[in-house]
C-alpha positions in Angstrom: 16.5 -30.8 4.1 17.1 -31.9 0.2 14.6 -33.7 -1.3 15.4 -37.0 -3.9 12.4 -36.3 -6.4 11.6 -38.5 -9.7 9.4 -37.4 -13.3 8.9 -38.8 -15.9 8.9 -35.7 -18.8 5.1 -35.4 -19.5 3.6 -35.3 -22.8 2.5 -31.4 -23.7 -0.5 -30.7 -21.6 0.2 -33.6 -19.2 1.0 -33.0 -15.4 3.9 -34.1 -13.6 4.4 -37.1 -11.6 6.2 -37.3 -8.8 7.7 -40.3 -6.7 10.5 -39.2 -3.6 13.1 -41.3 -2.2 14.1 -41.0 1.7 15.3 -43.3 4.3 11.5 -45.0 3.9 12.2 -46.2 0.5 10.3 -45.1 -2.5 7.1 -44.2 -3.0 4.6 -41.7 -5.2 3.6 -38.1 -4.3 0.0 -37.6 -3.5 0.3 -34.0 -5.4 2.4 -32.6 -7.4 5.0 -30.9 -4.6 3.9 -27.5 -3.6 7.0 -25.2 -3.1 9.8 -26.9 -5.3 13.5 -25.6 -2.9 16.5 -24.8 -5.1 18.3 -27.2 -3.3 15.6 -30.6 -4.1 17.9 -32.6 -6.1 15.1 -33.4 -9.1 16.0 -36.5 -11.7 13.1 -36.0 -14.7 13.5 -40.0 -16.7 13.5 -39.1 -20.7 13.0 -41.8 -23.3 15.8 -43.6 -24.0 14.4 -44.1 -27.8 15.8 -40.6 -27.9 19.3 -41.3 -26.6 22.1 -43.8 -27.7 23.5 -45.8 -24.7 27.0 -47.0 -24.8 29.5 -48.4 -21.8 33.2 -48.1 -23.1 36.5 -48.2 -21.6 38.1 -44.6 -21.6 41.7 -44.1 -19.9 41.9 -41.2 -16.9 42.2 -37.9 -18.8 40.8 -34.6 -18.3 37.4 -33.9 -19.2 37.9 -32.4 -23.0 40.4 -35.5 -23.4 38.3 -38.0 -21.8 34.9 -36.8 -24.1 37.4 -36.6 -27.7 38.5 -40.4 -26.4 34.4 -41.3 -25.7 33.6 -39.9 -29.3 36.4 -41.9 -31.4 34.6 -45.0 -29.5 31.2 -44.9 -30.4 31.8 -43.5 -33.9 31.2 -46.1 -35.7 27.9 -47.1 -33.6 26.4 -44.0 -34.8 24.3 -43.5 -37.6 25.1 -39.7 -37.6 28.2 -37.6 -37.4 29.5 -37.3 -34.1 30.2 -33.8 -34.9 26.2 -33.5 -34.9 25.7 -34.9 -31.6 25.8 -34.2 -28.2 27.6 -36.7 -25.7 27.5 -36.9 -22.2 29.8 -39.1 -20.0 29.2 -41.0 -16.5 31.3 -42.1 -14.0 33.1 -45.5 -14.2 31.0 -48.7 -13.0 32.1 -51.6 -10.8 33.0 -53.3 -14.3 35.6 -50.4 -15.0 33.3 -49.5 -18.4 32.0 -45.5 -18.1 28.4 -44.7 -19.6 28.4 -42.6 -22.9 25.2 -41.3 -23.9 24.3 -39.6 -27.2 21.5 -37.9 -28.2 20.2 -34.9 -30.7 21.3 -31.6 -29.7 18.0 -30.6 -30.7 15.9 -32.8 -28.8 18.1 -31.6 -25.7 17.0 -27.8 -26.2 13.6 -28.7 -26.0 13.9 -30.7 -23.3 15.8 -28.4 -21.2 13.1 -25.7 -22.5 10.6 -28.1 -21.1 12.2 -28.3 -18.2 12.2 -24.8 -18.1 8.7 -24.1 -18.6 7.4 -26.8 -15.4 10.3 -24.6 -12.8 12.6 -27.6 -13.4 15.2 -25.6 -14.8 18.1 -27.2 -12.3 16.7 -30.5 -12.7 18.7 -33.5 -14.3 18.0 -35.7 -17.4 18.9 -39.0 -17.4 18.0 -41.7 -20.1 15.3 -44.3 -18.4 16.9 -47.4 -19.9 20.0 -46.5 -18.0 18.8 -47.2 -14.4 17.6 -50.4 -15.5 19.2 -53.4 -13.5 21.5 -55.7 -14.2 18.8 -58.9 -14.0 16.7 -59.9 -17.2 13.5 -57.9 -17.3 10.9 -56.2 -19.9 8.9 -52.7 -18.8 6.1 -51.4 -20.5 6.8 -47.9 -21.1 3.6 -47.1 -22.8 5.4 -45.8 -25.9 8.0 -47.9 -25.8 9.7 -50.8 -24.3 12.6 -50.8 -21.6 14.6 -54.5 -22.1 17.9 -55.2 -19.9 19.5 -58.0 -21.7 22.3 -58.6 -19.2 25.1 -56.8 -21.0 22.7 -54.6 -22.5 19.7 -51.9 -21.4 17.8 -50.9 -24.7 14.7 -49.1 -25.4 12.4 -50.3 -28.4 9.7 -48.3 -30.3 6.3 -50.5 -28.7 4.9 -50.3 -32.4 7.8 -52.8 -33.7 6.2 -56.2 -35.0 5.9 -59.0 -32.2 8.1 -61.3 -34.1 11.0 -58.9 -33.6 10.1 -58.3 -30.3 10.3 -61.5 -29.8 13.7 -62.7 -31.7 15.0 -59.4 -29.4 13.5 -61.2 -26.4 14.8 -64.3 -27.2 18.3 -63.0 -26.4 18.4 -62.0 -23.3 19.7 -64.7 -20.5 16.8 -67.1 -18.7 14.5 -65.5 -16.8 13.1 -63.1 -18.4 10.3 -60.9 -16.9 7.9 -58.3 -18.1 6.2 -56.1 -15.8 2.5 -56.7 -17.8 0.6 -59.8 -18.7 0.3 -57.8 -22.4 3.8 -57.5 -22.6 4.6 -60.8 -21.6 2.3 -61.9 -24.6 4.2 -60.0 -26.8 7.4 -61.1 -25.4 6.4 -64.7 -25.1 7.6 -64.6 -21.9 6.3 -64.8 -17.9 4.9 -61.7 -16.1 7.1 -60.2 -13.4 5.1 -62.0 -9.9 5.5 -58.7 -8.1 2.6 -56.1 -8.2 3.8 -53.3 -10.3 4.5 -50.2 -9.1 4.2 -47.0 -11.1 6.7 -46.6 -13.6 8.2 -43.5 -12.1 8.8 -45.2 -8.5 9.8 -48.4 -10.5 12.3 -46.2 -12.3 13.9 -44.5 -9.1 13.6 -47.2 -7.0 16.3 -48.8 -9.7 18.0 -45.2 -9.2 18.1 -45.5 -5.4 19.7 -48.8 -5.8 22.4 -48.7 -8.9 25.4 -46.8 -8.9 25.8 -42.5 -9.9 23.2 -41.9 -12.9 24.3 -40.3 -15.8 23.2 -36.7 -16.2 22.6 -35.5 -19.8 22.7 -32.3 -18.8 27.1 -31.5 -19.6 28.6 -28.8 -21.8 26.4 -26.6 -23.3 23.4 -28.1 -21.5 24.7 -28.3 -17.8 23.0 -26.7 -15.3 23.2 -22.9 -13.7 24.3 -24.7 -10.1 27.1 -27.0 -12.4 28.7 -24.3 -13.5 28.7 -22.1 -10.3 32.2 -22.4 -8.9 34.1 -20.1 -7.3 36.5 -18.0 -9.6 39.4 -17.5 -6.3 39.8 -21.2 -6.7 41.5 -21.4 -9.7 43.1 -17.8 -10.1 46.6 -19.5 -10.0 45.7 -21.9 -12.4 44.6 -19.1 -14.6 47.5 -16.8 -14.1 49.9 -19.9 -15.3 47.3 -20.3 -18.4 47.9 -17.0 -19.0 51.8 -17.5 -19.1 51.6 -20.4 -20.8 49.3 -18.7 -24.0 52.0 -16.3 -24.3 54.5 -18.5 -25.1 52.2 -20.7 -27.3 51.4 -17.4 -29.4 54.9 -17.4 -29.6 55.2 -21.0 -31.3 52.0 -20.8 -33.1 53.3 -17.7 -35.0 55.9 -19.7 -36.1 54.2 -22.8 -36.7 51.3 -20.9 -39.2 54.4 -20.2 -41.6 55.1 -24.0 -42.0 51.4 -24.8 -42.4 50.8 -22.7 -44.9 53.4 -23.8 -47.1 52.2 -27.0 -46.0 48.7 -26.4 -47.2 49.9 -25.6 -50.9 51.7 -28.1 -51.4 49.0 -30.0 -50.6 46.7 -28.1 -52.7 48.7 -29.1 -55.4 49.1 -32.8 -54.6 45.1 -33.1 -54.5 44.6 -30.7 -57.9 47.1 -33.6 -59.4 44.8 -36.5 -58.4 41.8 -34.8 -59.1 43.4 -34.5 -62.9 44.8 -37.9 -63.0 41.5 -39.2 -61.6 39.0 -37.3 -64.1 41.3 -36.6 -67.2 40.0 -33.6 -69.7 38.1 -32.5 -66.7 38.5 -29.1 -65.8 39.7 -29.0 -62.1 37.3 -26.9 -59.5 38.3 -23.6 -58.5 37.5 -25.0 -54.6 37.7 -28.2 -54.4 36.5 -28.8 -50.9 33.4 -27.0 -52.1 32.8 -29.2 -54.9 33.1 -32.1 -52.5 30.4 -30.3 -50.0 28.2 -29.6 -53.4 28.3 -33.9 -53.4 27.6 -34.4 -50.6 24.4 -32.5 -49.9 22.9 -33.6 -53.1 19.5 -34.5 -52.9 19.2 -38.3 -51.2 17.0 -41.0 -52.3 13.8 -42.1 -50.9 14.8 -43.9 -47.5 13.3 -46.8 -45.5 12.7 -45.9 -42.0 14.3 -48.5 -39.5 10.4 -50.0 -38.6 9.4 -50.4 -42.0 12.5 -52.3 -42.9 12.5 -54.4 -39.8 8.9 -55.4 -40.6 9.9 -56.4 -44.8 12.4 -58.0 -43.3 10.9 -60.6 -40.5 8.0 -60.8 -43.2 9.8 -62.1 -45.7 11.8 -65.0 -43.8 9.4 -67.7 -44.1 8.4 -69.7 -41.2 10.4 -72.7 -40.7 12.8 -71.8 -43.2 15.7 -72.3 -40.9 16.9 -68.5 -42.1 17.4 -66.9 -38.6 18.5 -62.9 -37.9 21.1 -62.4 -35.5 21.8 -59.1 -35.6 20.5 -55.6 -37.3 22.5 -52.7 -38.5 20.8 -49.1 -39.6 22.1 -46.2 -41.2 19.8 -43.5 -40.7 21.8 -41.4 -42.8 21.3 -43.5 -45.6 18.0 -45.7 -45.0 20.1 -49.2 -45.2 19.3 -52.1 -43.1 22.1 -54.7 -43.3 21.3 -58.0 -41.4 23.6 -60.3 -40.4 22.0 -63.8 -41.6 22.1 -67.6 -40.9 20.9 -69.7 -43.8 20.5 -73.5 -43.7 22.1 -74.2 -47.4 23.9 -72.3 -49.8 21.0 -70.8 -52.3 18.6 -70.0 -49.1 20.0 -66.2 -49.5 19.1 -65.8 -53.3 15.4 -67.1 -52.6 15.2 -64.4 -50.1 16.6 -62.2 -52.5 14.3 -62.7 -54.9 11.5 -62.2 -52.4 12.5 -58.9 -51.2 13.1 -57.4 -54.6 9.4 -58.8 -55.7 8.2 -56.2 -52.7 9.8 -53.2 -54.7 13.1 -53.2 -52.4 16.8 -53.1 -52.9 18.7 -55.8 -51.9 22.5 -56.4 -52.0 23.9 -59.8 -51.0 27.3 -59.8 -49.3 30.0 -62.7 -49.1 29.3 -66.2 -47.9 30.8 -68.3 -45.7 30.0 -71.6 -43.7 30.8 -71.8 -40.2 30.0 -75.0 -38.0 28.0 -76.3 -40.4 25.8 -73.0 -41.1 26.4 -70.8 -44.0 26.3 -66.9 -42.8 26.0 -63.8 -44.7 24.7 -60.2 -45.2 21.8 -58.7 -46.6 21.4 -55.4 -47.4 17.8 -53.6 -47.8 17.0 -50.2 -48.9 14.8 -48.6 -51.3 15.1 -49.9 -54.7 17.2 -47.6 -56.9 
C-alpha cells in the first residue's frame, strides 16, 4: 500500500526527516524509511523565503492559457521578469482564488538535483508557508518565520529586526499564536497552549487537513511519473493537430509577407523618433541592440531588502506618530518605497533629512491628507 510521507529539505550533510500520514493521524518516523516504493507518494516542504505565493483569480483555460493568464497577474508583484521565473499553478480553493507560485529557476535545479541525490527523484515540492491554515498563527522555522495573517501565509527571513517583526505581527487578525515562548517574545504575542510537535508533522498535519497542495514540480521540472501518459490516448488528437498545422503553414506563409512589410515600416517609424528625439545624433545601426547595450550597463550599489528595512524602522523615532503600513522592494533595482502615515505635514521632510544624514537616497512622493492623517511615499536606496 502507498505511503503519505513528509521532509523537510535538509541542509547539505543533514539527514532526512520523516513524518507519515495514515488513517492514525500524523506522526514522526523512528528512522529514516528503509526501502523507499516507487509508488510512496513523498511531499519534501521547501522554504517559502525561496518562493513567491500568490492566490489570483484565473478563468477556465487550458493549461499554456491558464499559466500566460497566471503570469500577466502577478507581474507587477514581482521584483524580476516574469520571463526569468518559473511559475507553478494549484488547483482552485473553496474561495474560487487558484495558488500561483514563483520561484528561481535556478534554485528549482538544485532542488530537484537534491532531491535526486537522497532517491527522492519522484518526490513533490511544495512551498511550507502554503499549507499553513487559515487561523492566525506564527512558526519558528529555525531560519525563518512562517506567519498566516488571515488572507495571507508569508515567510520572513528570522534575522529581520523585532520591530518589523512586530509591526508585521501586528497585522494579522486577534489571536495570534506562536508555536515558541522566543518567538512569542519577538512577536509580542502569546505562545500557541498546545505542545509543539516537530515542524515536519506540524507541517503535514496542516497538509492532511487543507485542500490539494501545490506541487512546484510543472513544466520543465515535473516529474518522470507526470509525464508518463499513454501515447494511444491522444493519437486522434494528434492526427487532427497534424491536419490542422498544415493548414496553419498555409496561413502563416502568407501572413510572414505582411509582417515583414510590417516590420519596416516600423523600423522606419522608430529610426524617425529616435532622430526627432536625439537631433545631430547619429542613429544606431541596431537599435534594439543599443537598447540591450542600456540596459545591462553596470548598476549602482544596491541595498538589500534587510538592510533597508532596518534604516528604515531605525530612523522613525519612537512616538513620533510616523507609522509604516506597507513595504515595496525592487530587487532589480535595490529601492525600498514605503507607504507612510505622518501626524502633520513637515513630519516627512524631518525623516528625510534623517535618512540622507545616514548616507541614503531618499525621494519623497506626493502628499495627501486622508481622515485627518497626511499619507505619502518614501523612497530609499543607495545615495547616488
Amino acid at each position: 500500500m502507498a505511503r503519505r510521507l513528509y521532509a523537510l529539505l535538509p541542509e547539505p550533510g543533514e539527514a532526512l526527516e520523516f513524518a507519515i500520514a495514515d488513517e492514525k493521524g500524523v506522526r514522526m518516523m523512528p528512522t529514516p524509511p528503509s526501502g523507499l516504493d516507487s509508488k510512496d507518494a513523498v511531499t519534501v516542504f521547501v522554504p517559502s523565503t525561496e518562493v513567491g505565493c500568490f492566490e489570483v483569480r484565473l478563468p477556465s483555460q487550458s493549461a499554456a492559457e491558464l499559466r500566460r493568464s497566471a503570469v500577466f497577474a502577478i507581474e507587477d508583484d514581482l521584483a524580476v521578469p516574469v520571463e526569468a521565473a518559473h511559475v507553478a499553478i494549484g488547483a482552485p480553493t473553496a474561495t474560487g482564488l487558484r495558488p500561483v507560485h514563483v520561484v528561481d529557476p535556478d534554485v528549482m535545479r538544485a532542488w530537484v538535483s537534491q532531491l535526486g541525490t537522497l532517491g527522492l527523484k519522484d518526490a513533490r515540492l511544495v512551498a511550507d508557508a502554503s499549507v499553513l491554515p487559515a487561523g492566525p498563527v506564527a512558526v519558528d522555522a529555525s531560519a525563518h518565520i512562517l506567519l498566516s495573517l488571515g488572507t495571507r501565509k508569508i515567510a520572513i527571513d528570522s534575522s529581520l529586526p523585532d520591530d518589523a517583526l512586530k509591526a508585521l505581527a501586528a497585522t494579522a487578525p486577534d489571536g495570534l499564536t506562536a508555536s515558541t515562548a522566543a518567538l512569542a517574545q519577538r512577536l509580542g504575542c502569546p505562545v500557541a497552549d498546545r505542545d509543539p510537535l516537530p515542524l515536519v508533522a506540524q507541517l503535514a498535519a496542516w497538509a492532511e487537513q487543507g485542500g490539494a497542495l501545490t506541487d512546484l514540480r510543472q513544466g520543465e521540472f515535473a516529474t518522470r511519473r507526470q509525464r508518463d501518459i499513454r501515447l494511444g490516448a491522444w493519437r486522434p488528437a494528434l492526427a487532427l493537430a497534424a491536419g490542422v498545422a498544415v493548414a496553419f503553414l498555409v496561413l502563416t506563409g502568407i501572413e510572414a509577407f505582411s509582417l515583414n512589410r510590417l516590420a519596416n515600416v516600423l523600423d522606419r517609424q522608430a529610426r524617425a523618433i529616435y532622430t526627432a528625439s536625439f537631433p545631430g545624433t547619429p542613429v544606431p545601426a541596431n537599435l534594439s541592440a543599443a537598447v540591450r547595450t542600456q540596459e545591462t550597463a553596470p548598476l549602482a550599489a544596491r541595498l538589500s531588502f534587510l538592510d533597508a528595512a532596518a534604516l528604515l524602522y531605525e530612523a522613525v523615532p519612537v512616538d513620533s506618530g510616523i507609522s509604516i503600513q506597507a513595504l515595496r522592494y525592487d530587487r532589480q533595482t535595490g529601492r525600498l518605497v514605503a507607504n507612510l502615515v505622518y501626524p502633520a505635514y513637515g513630519a516627512d521632510i524631518d525623516l528625510k533629512r534623517d535618512l540622507e544624514s545616514r548616507g541614503l537616497g531618499v525621494t519623497l512622493g506626493d502628499s495627501r491628507q486622508q481622515d485627518g492623517q497626511v499619507l505619502g511615499d518614501l523612497t530609499l536606496q543607495v545615495a547616488q
